[in-house]
N, C-alpha and C positions, 0 to 999 in steps of 0.2 A: 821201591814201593814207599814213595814218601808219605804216603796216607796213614802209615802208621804211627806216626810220631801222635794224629792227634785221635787212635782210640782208647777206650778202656781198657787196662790191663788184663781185665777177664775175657778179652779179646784175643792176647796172644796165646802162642800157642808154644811148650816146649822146646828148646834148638832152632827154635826160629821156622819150624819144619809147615807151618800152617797159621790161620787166621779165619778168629770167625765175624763172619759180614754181616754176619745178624745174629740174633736169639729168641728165641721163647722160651715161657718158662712153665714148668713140671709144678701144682700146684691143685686146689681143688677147686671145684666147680658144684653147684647146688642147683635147685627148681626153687625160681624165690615166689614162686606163686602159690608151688604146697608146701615150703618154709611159713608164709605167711597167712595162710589158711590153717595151719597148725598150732601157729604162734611158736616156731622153731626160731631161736637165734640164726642167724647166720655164722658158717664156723668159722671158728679162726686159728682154728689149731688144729695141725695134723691125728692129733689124740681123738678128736672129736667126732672121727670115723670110723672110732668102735661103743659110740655113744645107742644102748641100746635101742632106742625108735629106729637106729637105723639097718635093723638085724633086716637082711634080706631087701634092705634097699639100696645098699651100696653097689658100686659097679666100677673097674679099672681095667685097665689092661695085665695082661699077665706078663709074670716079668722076664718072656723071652722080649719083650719089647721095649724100648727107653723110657716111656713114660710108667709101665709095672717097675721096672728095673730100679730108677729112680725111687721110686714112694719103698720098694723093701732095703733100697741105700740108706735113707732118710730115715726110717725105723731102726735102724741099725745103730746110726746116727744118734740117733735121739734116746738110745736105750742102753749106751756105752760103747758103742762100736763102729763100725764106718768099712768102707769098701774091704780094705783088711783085717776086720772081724764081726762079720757078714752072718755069724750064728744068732746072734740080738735082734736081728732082724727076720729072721725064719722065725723066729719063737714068738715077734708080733704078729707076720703072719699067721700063724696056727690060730689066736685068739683071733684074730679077722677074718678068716675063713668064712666063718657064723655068718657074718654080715655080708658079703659076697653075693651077688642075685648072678654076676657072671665076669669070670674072668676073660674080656671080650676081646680079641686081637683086632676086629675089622672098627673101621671110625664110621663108617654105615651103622653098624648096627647096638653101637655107643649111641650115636643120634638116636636112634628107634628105642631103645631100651628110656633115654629119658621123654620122648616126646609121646609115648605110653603111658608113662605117669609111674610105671615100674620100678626106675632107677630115681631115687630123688637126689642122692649125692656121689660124688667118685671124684677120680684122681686122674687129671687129663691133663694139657696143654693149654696155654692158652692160646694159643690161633685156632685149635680146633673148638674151642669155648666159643670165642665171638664168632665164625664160621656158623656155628648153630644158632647163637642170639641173629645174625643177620640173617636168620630165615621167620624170624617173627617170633622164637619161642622164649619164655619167662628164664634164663638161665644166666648164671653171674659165675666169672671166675674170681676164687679167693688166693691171694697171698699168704700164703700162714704165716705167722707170728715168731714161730722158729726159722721160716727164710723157706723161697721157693728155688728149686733146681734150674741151673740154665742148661738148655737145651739149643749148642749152638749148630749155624748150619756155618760149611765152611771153606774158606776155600785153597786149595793145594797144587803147588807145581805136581806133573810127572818127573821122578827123578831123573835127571840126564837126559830131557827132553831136548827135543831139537829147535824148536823157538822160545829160548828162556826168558829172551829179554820179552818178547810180544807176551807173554804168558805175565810178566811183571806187571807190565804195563795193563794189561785187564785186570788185574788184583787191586792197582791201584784205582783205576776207574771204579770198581764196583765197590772202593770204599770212598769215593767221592759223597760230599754233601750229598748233592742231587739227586747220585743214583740210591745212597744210603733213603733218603725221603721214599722212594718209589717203592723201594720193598716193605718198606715201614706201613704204607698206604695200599699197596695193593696183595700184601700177601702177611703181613700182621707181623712181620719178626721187625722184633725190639735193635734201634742202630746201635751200633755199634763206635761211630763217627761221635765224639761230645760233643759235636759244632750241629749237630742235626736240630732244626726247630720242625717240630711237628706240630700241625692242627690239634688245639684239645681234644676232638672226636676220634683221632688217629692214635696221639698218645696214651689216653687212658686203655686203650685195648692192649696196648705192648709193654714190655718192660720198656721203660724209658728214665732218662737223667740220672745222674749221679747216685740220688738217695737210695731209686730203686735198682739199680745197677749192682748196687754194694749190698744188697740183703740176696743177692742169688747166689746159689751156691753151685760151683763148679765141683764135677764130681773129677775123679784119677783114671778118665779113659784109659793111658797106656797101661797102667795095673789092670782093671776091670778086665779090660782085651786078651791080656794073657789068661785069663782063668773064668772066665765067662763061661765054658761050656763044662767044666769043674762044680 
């Protein structure tokens, strides 16, 4: 797989065991049409979504799902603690609760909760972010200021498979420029490839290049994994 010589290090993966071919990232998102009808800032800080106007307007997933799981990491994070002291982060949840209108598992009904005018702010993705602006509607994803979560997709041999090399050889294809472009353009994850030039129109939707590459923060799946249902 010589294609990895030229990605980002927040690319590999442990033992060499995986790689991820793309990313998006864990971040928040707002209604900039009734931000701007209110005269609301736009946020820029993970804090800013226990900011009282938005008692009963917030909305995210709940944290059996990566994008919940992520934002109570990131609290956690941000309150003196991190995947291995995960109680910092329960205790901002409790305060956030308040603000809560649903802890929503389906991306259907994330859409509908902001395109009701219900949800004004929450803690999404962003492919799922632009996915809803390309249906017409007023919605912007933010990078917060303390750094957005990568949320990589990935890709892995079966161990002891019977075609390893053909299985290489796909891994290295799909981190080709080219094909890196395609996913970046038609499915919103951020490349992974440093050689990828993307259209303005396409990059500004994804994590992309260097600067923003290095503000995303990779969370300790193989930890998390052991203790996730704990």
């Amino acid at each position: 797989v010589k294609n990895l010589s030229k990605l980002y290090d927040i690319a590999l993966h442990p033992n060499n065991n995986g790689v991820d071919m793309g990313v998006t990232a864990t971040g928040l998102l707002y209604n900039t049409q009734i931000f701007k009808e209110k005269g609301f800032a736009p946020p820029a800080s993970w804090w800013d979504v226990l900011k009282p106007e938005f008692i009963q307007r917030f909305v995210m997933p709940p944290i059996t799902n990566s994008y919940g799981l992520h934002t109570l990491i990131m609290f956690a994070r941000l309150s003196g603690g991190g995947e291995r002291k995960i109680d910092p982060g329960f205790e901002v949840m409790k305060k956030l609760k308040q603000s809560v209108i649903s802890f929503e598992p389906q991306a259907g009904k994330m859409s509908e909760l902001f395109q009701s005018k219900e949800a004004w702010i929450g803690c999404w993705g962003s492919g799922r972010v632009y996915s809803l602006a390309d249906m017409g509607f007023p919605i912007e994803f933010v990078y917060p200021k303390e750094g957005a979560i990568a949320l990589g997709v990935t890709l892995n041999m079966v161990k002891n498979c019977k075609n390893a090399r053909l299985a290489q050889e796909f891994i290295n294809f799909m981190l080709e420029e080219k094909s890196q472009e395609v996913w970046g353009k038609g499915f919103m994850l951020g490349p992974m490839n440093k050689n990828v030039k993307l259209a303005p129109e396409v990059a500004k939707r994804v994590p992309y290049g260097l600067d923003q590459i290095k503000k995303l923060i990779k969370v300790d799946w193989a930890y998390i994994n052991q203790v996730r249902p704990e």
